[in-house]
BAPA-364226 format. One record per residue (C-alpha): residue number from 1; x, y, z. Coordinates in pm, 1 decimal. Layout:
// residues N
 guse       px       py       pz
  NUM        X        Y        Z
...
END
This chain:
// residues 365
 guse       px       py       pz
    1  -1443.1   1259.1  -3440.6
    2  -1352.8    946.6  -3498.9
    3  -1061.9    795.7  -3713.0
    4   -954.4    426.2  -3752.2
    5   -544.4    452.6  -3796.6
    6   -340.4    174.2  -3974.0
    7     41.7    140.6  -3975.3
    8    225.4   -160.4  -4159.2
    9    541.2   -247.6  -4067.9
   10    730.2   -572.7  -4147.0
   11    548.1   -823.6  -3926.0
   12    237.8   -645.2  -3862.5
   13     32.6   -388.1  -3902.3
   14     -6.2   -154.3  -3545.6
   15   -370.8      2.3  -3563.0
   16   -597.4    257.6  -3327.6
   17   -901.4    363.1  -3280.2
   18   -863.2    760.2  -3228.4
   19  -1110.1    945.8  -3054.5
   20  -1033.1   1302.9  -3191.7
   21  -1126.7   1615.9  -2976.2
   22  -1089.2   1987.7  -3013.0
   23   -791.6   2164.5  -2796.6
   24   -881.9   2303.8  -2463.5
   25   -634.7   2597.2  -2555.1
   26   -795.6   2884.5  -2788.0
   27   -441.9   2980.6  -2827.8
   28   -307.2   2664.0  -2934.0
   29   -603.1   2513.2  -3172.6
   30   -380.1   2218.0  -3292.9
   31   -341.1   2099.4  -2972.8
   32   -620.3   1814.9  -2984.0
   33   -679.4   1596.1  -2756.4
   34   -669.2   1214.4  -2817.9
   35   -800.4    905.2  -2651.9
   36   -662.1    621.4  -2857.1
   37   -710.4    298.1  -2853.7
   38   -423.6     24.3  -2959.9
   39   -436.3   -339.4  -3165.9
   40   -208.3   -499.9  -3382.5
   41   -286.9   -747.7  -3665.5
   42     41.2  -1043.0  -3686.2
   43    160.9  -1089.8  -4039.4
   44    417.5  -1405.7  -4132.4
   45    627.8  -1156.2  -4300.8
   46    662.8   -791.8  -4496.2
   47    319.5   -710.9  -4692.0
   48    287.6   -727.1  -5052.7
   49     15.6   -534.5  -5245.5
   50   -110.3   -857.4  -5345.2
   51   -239.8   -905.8  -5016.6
   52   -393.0   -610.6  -4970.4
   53   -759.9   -715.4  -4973.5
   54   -732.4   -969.4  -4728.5
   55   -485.3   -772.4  -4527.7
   56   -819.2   -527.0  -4503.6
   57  -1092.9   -804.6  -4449.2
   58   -839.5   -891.8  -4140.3
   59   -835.9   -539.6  -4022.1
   60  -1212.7   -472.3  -4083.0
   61  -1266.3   -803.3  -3924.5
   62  -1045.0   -699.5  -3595.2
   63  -1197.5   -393.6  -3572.7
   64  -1565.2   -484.2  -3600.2
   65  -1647.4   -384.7  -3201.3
   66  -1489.4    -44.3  -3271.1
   67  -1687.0    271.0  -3330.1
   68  -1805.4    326.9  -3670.2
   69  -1478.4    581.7  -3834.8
   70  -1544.0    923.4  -3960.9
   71  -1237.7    852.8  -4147.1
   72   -924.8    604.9  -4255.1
   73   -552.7    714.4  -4198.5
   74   -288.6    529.7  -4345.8
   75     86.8    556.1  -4307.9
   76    251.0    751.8  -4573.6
   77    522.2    595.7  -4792.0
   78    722.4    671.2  -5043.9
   79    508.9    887.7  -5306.2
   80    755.6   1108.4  -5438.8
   81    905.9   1427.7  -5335.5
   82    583.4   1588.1  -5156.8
   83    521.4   1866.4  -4895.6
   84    471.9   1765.5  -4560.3
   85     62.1   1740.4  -4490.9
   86   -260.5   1561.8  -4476.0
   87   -334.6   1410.1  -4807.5
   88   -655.8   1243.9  -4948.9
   89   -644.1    885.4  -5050.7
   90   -748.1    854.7  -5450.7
   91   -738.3    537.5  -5662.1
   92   -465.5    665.0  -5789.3
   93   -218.8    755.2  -5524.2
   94   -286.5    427.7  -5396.3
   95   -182.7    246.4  -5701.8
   96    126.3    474.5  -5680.7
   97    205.8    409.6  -5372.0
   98    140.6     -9.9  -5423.9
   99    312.2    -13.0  -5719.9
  100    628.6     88.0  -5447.8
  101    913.1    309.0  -5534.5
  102   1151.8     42.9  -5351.5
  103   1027.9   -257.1  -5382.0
  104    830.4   -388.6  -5112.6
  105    836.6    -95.8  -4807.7
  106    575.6   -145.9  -4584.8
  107    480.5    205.9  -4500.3
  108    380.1    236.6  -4854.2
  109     49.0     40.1  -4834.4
  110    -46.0    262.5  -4552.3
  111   -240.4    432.0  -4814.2
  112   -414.1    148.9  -5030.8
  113   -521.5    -13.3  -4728.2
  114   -682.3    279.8  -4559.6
  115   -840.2    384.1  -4904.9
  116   -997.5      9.7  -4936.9
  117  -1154.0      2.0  -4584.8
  118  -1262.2    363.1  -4614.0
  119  -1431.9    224.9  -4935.1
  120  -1613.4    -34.8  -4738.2
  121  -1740.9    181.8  -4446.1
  122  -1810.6    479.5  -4692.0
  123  -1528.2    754.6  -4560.0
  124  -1255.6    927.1  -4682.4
  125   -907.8    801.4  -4650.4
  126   -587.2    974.7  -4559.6
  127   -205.6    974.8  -4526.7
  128    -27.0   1212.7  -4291.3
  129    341.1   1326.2  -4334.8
  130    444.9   1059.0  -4603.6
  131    841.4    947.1  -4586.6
  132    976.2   1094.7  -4926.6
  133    814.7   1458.8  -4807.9
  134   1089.7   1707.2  -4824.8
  135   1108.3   2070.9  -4744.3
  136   1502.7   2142.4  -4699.4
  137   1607.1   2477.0  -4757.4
  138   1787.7   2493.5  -5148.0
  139   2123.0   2543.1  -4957.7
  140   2042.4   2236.5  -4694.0
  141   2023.4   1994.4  -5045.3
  142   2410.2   2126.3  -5204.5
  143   2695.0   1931.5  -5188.7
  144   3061.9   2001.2  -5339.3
  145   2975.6   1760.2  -5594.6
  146   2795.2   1887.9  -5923.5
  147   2486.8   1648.2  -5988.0
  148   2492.9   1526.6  -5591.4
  149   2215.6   1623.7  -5373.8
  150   2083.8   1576.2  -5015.9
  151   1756.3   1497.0  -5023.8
  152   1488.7   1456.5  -4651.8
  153   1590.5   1081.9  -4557.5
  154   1453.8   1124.5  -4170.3
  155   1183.1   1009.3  -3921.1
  156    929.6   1219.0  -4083.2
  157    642.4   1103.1  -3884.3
  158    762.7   1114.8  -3519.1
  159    980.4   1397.0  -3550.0
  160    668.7   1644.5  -3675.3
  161    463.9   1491.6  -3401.3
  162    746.9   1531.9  -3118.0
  163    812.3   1878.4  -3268.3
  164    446.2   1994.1  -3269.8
  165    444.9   1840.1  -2930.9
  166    712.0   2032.4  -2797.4
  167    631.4   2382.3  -2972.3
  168    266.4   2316.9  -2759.6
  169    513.5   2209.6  -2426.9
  170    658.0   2622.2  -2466.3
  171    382.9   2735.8  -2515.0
  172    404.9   2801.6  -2876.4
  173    190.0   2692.3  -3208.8
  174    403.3   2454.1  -3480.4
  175    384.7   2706.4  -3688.9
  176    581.5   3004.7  -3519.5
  177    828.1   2732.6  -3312.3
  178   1165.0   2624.0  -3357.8
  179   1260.5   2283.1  -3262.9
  180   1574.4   2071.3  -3298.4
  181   1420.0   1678.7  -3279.4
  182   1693.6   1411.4  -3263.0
  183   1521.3   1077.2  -3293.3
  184   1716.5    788.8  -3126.7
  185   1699.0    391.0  -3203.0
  186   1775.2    123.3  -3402.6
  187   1835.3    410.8  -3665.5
  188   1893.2    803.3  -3585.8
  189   1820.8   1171.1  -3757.3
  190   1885.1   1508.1  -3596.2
  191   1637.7   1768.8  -3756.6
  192   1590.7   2123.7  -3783.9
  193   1213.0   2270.6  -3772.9
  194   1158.2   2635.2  -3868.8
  195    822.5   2725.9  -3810.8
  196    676.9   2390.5  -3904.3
  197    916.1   2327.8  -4195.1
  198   1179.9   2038.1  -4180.8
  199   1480.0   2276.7  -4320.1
  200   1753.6   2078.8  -4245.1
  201   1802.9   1666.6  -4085.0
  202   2152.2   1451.1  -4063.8
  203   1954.7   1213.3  -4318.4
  204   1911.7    879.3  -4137.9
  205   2001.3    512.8  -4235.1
  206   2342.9    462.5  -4492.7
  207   2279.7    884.1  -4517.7
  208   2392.6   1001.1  -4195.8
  209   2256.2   1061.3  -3838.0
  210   2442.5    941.1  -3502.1
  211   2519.5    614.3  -3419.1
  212   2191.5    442.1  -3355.1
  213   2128.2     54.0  -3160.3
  214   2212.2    -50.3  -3530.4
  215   2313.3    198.4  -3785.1
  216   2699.6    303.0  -3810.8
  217   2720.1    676.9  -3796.5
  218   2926.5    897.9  -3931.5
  219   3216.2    706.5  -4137.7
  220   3510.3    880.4  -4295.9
  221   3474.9    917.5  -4669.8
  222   3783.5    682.7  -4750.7
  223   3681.5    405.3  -4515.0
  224   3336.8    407.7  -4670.9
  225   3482.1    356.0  -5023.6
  226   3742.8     57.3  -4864.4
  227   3421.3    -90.7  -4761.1
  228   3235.5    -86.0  -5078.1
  229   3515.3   -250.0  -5211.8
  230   3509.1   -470.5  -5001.8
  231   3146.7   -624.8  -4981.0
  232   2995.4   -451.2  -5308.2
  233   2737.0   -115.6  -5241.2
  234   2440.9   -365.1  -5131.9
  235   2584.2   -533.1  -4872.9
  236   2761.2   -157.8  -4770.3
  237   2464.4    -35.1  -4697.5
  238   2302.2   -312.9  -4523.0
  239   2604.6   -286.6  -4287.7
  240   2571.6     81.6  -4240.6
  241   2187.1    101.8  -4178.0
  242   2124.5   -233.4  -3977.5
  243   2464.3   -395.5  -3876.2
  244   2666.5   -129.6  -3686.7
  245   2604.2     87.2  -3401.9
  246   2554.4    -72.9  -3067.9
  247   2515.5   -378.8  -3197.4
  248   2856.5   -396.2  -3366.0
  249   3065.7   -272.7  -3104.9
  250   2894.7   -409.0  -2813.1
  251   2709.0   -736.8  -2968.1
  252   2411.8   -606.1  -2877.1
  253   2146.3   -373.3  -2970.4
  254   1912.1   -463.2  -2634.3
  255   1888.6   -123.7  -2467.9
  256   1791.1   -340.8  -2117.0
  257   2109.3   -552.6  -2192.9
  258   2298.6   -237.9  -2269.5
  259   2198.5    -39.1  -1968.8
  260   2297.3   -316.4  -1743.0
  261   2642.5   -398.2  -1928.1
  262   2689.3      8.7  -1869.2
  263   2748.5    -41.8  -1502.2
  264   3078.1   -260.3  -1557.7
  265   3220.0   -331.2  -1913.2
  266   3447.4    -52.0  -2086.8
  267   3341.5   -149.9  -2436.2
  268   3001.7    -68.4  -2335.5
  269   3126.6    263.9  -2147.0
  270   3310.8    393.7  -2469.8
  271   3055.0    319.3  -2678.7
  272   2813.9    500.7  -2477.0
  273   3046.4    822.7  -2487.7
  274   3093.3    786.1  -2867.9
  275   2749.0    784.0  -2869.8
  276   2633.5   1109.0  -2653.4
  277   2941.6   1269.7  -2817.2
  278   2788.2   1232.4  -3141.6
  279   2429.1   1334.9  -3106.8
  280   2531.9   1660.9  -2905.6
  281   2730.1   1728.4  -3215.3
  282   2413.5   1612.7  -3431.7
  283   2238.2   1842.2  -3193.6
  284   2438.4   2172.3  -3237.4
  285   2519.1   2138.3  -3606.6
  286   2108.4   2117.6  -3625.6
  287   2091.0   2398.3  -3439.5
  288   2343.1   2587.6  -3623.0
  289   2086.8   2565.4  -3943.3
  290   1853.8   2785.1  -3740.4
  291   1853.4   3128.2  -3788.7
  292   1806.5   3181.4  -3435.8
  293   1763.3   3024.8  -3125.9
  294   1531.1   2707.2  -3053.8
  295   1253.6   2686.0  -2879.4
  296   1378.7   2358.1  -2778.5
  297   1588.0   2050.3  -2825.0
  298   1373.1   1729.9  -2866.6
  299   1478.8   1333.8  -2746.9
  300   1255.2   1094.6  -2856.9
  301   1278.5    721.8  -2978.4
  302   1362.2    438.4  -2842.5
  303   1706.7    522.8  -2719.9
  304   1475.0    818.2  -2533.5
  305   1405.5    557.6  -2226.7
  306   1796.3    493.0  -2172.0
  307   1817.5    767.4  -1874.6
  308   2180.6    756.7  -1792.3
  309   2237.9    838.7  -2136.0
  310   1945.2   1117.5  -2170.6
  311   2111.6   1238.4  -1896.1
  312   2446.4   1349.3  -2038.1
  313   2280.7   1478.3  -2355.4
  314   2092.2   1711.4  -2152.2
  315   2403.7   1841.7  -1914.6
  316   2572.3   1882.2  -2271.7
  317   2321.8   2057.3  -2536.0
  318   2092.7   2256.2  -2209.0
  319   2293.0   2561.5  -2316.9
  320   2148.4   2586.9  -2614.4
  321   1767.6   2584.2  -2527.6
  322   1530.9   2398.8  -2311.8
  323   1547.5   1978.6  -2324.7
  324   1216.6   1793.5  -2374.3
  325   1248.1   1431.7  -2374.0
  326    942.1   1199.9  -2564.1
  327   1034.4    863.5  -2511.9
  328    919.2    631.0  -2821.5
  329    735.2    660.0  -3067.6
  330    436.1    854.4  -3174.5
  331    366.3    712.6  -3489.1
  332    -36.7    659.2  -3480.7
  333    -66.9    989.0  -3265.1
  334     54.7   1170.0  -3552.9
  335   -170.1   1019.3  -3836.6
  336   -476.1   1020.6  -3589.0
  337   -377.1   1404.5  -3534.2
  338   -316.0   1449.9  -3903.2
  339   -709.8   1285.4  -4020.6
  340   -789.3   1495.0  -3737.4
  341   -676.0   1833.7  -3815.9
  342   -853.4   1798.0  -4148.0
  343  -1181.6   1670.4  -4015.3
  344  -1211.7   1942.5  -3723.1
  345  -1155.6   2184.5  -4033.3
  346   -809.3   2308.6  -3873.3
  347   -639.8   2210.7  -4212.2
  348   -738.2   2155.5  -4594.7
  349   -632.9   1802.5  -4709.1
  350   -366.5   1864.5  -4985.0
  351   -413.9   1658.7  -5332.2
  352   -143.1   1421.9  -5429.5
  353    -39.2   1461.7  -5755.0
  354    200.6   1209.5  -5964.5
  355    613.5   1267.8  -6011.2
  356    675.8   1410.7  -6351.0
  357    903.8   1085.0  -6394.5
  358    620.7    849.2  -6273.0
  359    534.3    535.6  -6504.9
  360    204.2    428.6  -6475.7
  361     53.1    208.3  -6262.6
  362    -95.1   -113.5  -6354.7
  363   -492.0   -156.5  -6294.0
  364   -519.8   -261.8  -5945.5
  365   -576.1   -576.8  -5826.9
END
């Protein structure tokens, strides 16, 4: 099988051509092997849904040389609160999902732009694990607060794929596994899989995880309010999500830079052992939502490649189960594995259907 993968971001759009084959493991069908490959289309700036028919003339245009898809997979956005899945493309989840629950988010024309190249070539179109899916246990989403709820703010994509990597890696299927993922960058979330379900995550961004290269971490209630005082809720949470971290304390969010600086400068050295500190704790408190033992503990992102620190994790959390590291990201592995799961009739593609809230979309363009 064949599947032609697209992934907007800010400046670009990151694309594959996924060559899709069964497992070699009877006992571990989802295991599929992949052969992928890479190309990126540059963009002057974020996408707008305005732009996606040429934004899909460029792609179709790119990938004219590549063999002819059996199917498009988007990136999955924001399409309200959904189960984690594969999910058909229609007209109208792909006006949903332009019309953008927050504003312009780039991951949310993962969808319309899959669904109009699909449309040209004559194949379905898919999104795999969108970003507002959310599975936490009832008792994962209370908080001491009447009306105030936790809600799945993680690294959807990656973590599943790490997750169903590693429950493969122990010999186990996704489905009967437990994993602990804690994906480390620019941003961080620590997440609890039961048995393929996300029960339980630190929330990422202003909403919790470690410190990342560039989000805060953990502040203390009462300094979080002195600081919304301070510079308003907007620019709060722009400092939380993008401005701290790393890059606050050290002036840098360079992991080369960093690793160097490591060697020799205290400010680095204390940051780096605020840093393990936390995500062991991320780690364990993960764990803790379990209701028994992982299968394993899961590094991956960025922050994965920064051995010295890996390291320490690893001598710290090794207790609790066996340490897998996944450097990066596997962002187009998982929706190439997702379209593929669906095509090799592993999995039924779910149907997407509209928030009770949602307003309707306008025609599109």
């Amino acid at each position: 099988m064949i599947a032609h993968v697209i992934n907007p971001g800010t400046s670009g759009v990151k694309l594959a051509c996924a060559r899709i084959d069964p497992s070699d493991n009877p006992a571990l069908p989802g295991q599929l092997r992949l052969t992928l490959t890479r190309a990126e289309l540059p963009l002057s700036g974020p996408p707008t849904a305005g732009q996606v028919p040429a934004i899909t003339q460029a792609i179709l245009d790119l990938t004219a040389d590549w063999p002819a898809p059996d199917a498009f997979v988007g990136r999955g956005g924001l399409i309200g609160k959904v189960a984690t899945g594969t999910y058909r493309v229609t007209r109208e989840l792909s006006e949903y999902a332009a019309q953008g629950e927050r504003g312009h988010y780039p991951p949310n024309l993962g969808g319309p732009l899959a669904l109009a190249a699909a449309q040209v070539r004559g194949v379905p179109a898919f999104i795999v694990d969108p970003q507002s899916a959310d599975e936490l246990l009832p008792e994962a989403r209370v908080t001491g607060l009447r009306g105030i709820h936790r809600t799945a703010e993680f690294h959807a994509l990656n973590a599943r794929a790490v997750a169903r990597r590693a429950a493969h890696e122990v010999g186990k299927r996704f489905q009967d596994a437990r994993i602990v993922v804690a994906h480390l960058g620019a941003t961080t979330s620590v997440t609890a899989f039961d048995r393929g379900r996300a029960i339980d995550t630190t929330g990422t961004g202003p909403d919790g995880g470690p410190m990342g290269a560039m989000q805060s971490g953990p502040i203390p209630p009462r300094a979080l309010l002195a600081l919304a005082h301070t510079l308003g809720n907007s620019a709060a949470l722009t400092r939380l999500s993008s401005e701290g971290g790393f890059l606050a304390l050290t002036g840098s969010k360079d992991l080369r830079d960093l690793e160097t600086r490591l060697l020799s400068e205290t400010d680095v050295q204390t940051v780096a052992a605020a840093f393990v500190h936390q995500v062991c704790k991320a780690l364990g408190e993960q764990t803790g939502a379990l209701s028994t033992r992982p299968d394993a503990l899961v590094i991956t992102g960025g922050i994965a490649r920064w051995d010295e620190l890996v390291d320490r994790i690893e001598r710290r959390v090794a207790w609790i189960a066996p340490v897998l590291v996944i450097p990066g990201e596997l962002e187009l592995e998982a929706l190439a594995e997702g379209a593929g799961r669906v095509l090799l009739g592993l999995e039924q593609a779910r149907e997407w259907t509209p928030p009770a809230d949602a307003t309707p979309a306008p025609d599109a363009p």
